[in-house]
C-alpha positions in Angstrom: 9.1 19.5 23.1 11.1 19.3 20.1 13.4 15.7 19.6 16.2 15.2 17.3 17.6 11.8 15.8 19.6 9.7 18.1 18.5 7.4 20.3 15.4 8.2 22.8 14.4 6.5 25.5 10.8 5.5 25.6 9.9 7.7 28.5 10.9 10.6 26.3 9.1 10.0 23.2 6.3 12.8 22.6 3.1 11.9 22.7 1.8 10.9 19.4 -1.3 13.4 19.9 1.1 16.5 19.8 3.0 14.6 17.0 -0.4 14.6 15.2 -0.7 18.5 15.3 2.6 18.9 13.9 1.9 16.5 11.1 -1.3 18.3 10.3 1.0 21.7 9.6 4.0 20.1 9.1 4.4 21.2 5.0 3.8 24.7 6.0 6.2 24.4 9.0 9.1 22.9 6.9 8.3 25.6 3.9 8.6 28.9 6.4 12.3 26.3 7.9 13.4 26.1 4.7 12.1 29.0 2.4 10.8 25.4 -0.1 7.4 24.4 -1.3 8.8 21.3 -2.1 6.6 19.4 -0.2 3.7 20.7 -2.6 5.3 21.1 -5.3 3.6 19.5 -8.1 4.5 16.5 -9.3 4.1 17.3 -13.0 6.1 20.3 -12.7 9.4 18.8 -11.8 11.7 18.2 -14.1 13.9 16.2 -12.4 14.5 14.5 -9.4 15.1 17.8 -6.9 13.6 16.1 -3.4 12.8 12.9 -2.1 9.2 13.1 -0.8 9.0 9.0 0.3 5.5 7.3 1.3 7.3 4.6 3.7 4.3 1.9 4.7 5.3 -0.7 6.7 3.1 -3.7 7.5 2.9 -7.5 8.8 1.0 -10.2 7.5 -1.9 -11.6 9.7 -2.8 -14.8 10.3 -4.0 -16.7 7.3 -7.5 -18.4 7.3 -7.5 -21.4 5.6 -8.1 -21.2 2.1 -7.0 -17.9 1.6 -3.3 -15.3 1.8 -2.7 -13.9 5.1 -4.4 -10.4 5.4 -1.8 -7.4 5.3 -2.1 -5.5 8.9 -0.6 -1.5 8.7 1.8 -0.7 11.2 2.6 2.6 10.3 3.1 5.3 7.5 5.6 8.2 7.4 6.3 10.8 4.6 10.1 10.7 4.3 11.4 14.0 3.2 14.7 15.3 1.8 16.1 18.0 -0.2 19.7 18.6 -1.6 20.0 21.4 -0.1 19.0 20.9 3.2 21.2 18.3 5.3 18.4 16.5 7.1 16.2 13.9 6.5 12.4 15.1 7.5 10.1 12.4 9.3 5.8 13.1 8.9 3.9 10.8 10.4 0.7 10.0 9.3 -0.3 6.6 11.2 -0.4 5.7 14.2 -1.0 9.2 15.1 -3.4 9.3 18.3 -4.8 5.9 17.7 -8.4 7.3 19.3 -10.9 4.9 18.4 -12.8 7.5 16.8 -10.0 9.2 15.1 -10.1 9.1 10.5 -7.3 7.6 10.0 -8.8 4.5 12.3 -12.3 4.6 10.5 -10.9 5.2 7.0 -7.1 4.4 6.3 -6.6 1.6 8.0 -9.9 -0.4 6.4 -8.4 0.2 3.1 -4.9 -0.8 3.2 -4.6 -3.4 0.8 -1.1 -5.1 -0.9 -0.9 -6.4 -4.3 1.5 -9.5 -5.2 4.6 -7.5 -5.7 4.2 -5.2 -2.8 2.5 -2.6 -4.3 -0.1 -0.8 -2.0 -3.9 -0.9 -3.0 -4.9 2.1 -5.5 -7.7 2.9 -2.4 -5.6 3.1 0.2 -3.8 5.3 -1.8 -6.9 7.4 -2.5 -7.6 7.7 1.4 -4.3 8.8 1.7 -4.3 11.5 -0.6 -7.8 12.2 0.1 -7.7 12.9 3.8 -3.8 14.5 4.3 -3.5 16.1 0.7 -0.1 14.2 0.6 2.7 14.8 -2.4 5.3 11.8 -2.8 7.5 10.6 -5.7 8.2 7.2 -4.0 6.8 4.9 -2.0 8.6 2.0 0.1 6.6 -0.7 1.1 8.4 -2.2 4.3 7.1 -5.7 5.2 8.3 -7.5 8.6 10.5 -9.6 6.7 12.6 -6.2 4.8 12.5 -4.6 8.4 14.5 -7.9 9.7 16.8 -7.9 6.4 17.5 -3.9 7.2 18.1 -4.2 10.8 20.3 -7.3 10.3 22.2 -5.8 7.6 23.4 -3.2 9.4 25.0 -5.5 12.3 21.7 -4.7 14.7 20.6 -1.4 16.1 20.2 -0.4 19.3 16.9 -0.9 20.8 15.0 -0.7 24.0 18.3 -0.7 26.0 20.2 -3.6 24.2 21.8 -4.2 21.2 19.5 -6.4 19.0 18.5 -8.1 15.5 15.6 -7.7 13.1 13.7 -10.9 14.9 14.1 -9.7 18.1 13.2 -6.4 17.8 9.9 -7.5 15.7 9.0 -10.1 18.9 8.9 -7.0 21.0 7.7 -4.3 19.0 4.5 -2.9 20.1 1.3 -2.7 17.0 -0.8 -0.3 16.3 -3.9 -2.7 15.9 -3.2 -3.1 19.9 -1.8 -0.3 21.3 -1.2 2.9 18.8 0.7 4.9 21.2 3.0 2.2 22.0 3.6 1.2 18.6 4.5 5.3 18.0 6.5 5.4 20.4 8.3 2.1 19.4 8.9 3.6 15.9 10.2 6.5 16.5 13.1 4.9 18.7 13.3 2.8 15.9 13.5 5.2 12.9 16.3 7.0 15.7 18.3 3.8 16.1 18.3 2.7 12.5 19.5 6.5 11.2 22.2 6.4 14.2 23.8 2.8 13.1 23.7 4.0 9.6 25.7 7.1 10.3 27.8 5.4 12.3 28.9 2.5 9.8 28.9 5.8 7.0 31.5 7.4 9.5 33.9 4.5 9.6 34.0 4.2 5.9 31.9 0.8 5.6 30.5 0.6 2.2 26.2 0.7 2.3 25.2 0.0 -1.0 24.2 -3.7 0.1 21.9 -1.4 2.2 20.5 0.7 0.2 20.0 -2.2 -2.6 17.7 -3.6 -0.2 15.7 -0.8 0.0 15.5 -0.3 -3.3 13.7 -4.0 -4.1 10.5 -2.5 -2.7 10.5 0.6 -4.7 6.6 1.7 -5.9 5.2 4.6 -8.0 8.8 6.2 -9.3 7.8 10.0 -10.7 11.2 9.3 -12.8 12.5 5.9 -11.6 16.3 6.5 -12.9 17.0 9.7 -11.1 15.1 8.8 -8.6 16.7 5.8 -7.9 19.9 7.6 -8.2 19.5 10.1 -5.9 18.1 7.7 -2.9 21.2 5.5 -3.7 23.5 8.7 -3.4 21.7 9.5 0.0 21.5 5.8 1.2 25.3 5.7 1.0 26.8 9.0 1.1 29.2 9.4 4.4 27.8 12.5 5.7 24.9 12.3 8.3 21.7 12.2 7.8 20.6 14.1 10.4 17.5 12.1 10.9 14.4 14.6 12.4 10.8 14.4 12.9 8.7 17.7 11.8 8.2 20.2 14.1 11.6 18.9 16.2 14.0 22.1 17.1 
């Protein structure tokens, strides 16, 4: 069953195995939607800035042994897509997808996701990622707990799990994939819902974003053209239309 953006209540999240499937064909399912191959579309070939194709990784920091920096942990990556021309803001996953113990991205992404002092995410991990889903992006966000708090908290607290709540709170509860995949899916997508609800909502009523979208923009990696492209996420970050936030393969 398809879901749009707006708030979902756990019990009607898909599963993440069907979710899985549509990630797998999801390029060809948004190029027959939209009549694009901008989700292939070379790199090199671009000219300028036409789509947003956005590697968002998000991660926490593990305990640290003594004598060493606390180990990065990967909670989740998404491709974040959108194109001028179509109002909505595509969602991909690509982890936690399934979460089988046996499943690649299990045995090979996650053993290679690395961060390097300023956030940026390790050239193997990046390897895996192209190597095993043939990925495109132009940007990539690297979304540590602390960002996630700073997000949440800078748009007044989202709506999660039933209740209105900050970035702290809603990190204490959130399920992790290194424990429970499914429920740490299912916990982002609500998420991802409640954050791109808030954020159309404070667009609505005219409050200005770019404090927002700043924020983002700190954590910024691997910038095809880093003016326009920084331009044109600002522009979507802030603009006081929808976003119409949904997750490939949704109707």
């Amino acid at each position: 069953m398809g879901f749009q953006a707006g708030l979902l209540a756990k019990r009607d999240t898909p599963d993440s195995s069907s979710v899985l499937a549509l990630t797998e064909s999801a390029p060809a399912s948004l190029e027959e939607e939209t009549n694009n191959t901008f989700l292939n579309t070379p790199i090199q070939k671009q000219k300028t800035i036409s789509e947003i194709r956005l590697l968002l990784v998000s991660f926490a920091f593990g305990s640290q042994v003594a004598g060493s920096s606390p180990q990065p942990r990967l909670r989740s990556v998404w491709l974040v897509v959108y194109h001028p021309t179509i109002p909505r803001l595509f969602w991909i996953v690509i982890y936690p997808a399934g979460g089988q113990a046996g499943s690649p991205n299990l045995q090979t992404l996650v053993p290679q996701f690395q961060v390097g002092p300023n956030f940026e995410p390790g050239k193997d991990f990046l390897a895996a990622l192209q190597n095993q889903y043939q990925l495109n992006w132009n940007g990539i966000l690297m979304l540590d707990e602390s960002l996630l708090v700073q997000l949440v908290d800078s748009l007044g607290g989202v709506t999660f799990d039933g209740q209105n709540l900050d970035g702290i709170q809603i990190i204490e509860i959130m399920a992790v994939a290194w424990e429970d995949p499914q429920a740490a899916f299912n916990d982002q997508v609500e998420l991802i819902n409640a954050i791109c609800q808030r954020r159309d909502q404070l667009a609505a009523n005219g409050v200005d974003l770019t404090p927002v979208a700043n924020l983002l923009l700190t954590r910024l990696n691997d910038l095809s053209d880093p003016q326009a492209y920084l331009a044109q996420l600002t522009t979507l970050l802030t603009q006081t239309s929808p976003l119409n936030c949904q997750f490939a393969g949704s109707e």
